[in-house]
N, C-alpha and C positions, 0 to 999 in steps of 0.2 A: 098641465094636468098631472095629478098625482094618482097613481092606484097603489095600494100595498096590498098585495096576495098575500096569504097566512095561511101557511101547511094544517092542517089538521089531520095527516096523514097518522100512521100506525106507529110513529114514534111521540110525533108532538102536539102537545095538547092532552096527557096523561097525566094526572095527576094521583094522588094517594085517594084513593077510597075517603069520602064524606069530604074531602077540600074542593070547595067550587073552582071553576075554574073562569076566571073574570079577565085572562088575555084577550080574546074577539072582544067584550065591550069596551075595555078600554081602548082597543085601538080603533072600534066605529067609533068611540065618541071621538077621539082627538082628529079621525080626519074628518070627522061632522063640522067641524071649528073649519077647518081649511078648505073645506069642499071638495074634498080628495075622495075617490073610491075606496072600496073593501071588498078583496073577493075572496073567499076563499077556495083553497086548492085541496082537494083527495092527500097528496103525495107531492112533493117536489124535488123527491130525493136522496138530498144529502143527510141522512136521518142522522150520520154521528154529529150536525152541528144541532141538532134538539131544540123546538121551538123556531122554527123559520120564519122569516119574511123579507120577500122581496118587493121593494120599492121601486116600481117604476115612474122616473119624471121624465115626462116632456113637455117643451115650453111652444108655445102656441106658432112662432116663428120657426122653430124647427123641426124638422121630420125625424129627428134623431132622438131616440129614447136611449135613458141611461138606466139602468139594472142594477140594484144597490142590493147584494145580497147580505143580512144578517142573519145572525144566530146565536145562541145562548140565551134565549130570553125571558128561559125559565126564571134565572135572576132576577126579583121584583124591582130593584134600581136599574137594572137595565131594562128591562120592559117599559119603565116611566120616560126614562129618559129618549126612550124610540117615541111614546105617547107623546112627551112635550118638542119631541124636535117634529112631529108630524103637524101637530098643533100651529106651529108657528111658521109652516107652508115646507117644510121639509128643503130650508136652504143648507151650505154646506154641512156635511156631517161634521158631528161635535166632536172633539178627540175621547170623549168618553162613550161613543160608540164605535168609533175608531176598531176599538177590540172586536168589535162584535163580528165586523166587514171580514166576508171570506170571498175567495174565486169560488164557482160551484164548480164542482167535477163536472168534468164532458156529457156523464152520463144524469146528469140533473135534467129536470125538464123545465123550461121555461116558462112562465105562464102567461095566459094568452092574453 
């Protein structure tokens, strides 16, 4: 099972006055394709990575979830490419999100 949390906290998701901001549908739609969750989070943090989400997979034999933290996804090629690796059941990360992958600080909060 895949959920991806999306900050919407008080850094990400700001955009300039009169530009929509179409991150949350693009990424309900791509894990609507996968049957992956969406949830969104208040705050998760690490505000200097802008635009957050965290990817949790677990596979039905394991009790072990893994935590894929991204960021910068302000970037509209990097947002697609988070959309089309969700899309296609979120198997190994592509080396062009590679860059995005951060540790979160101690003081990030997990999401549930």
């Amino acid at each position: 099972m895949i959920t991806v949390s999306v900050c919407r906290g008080c850094c990400c998701g700001q955009l300039p006055e009169g530009v929509p901001d179409t991150t949350l549908d693009l990424i309900r739609a791509a894990a609507s394709e996968a049957g992956a969750r969406v949830r969104t989070a208040e705050c998760l943090g690490p505000c200097e990575e802008k635009d957050v989400v965290v990817v949790q997979q677990r596979s039905d034999a394991e009790t072990r979830t893994v935590n894929l933290w991204l960021g910068g996804l302000t970037d509209p090629t990097r947002l697609l490419e988070l959309c089309d690796w969700i899309a296609t059941g979120a198997g190994p990360l592509p080396g062009s999100l590679e860059r995005a992958r951060f540790s979160p600080p101690r003081s990030a909060k997990e999401p549930v």
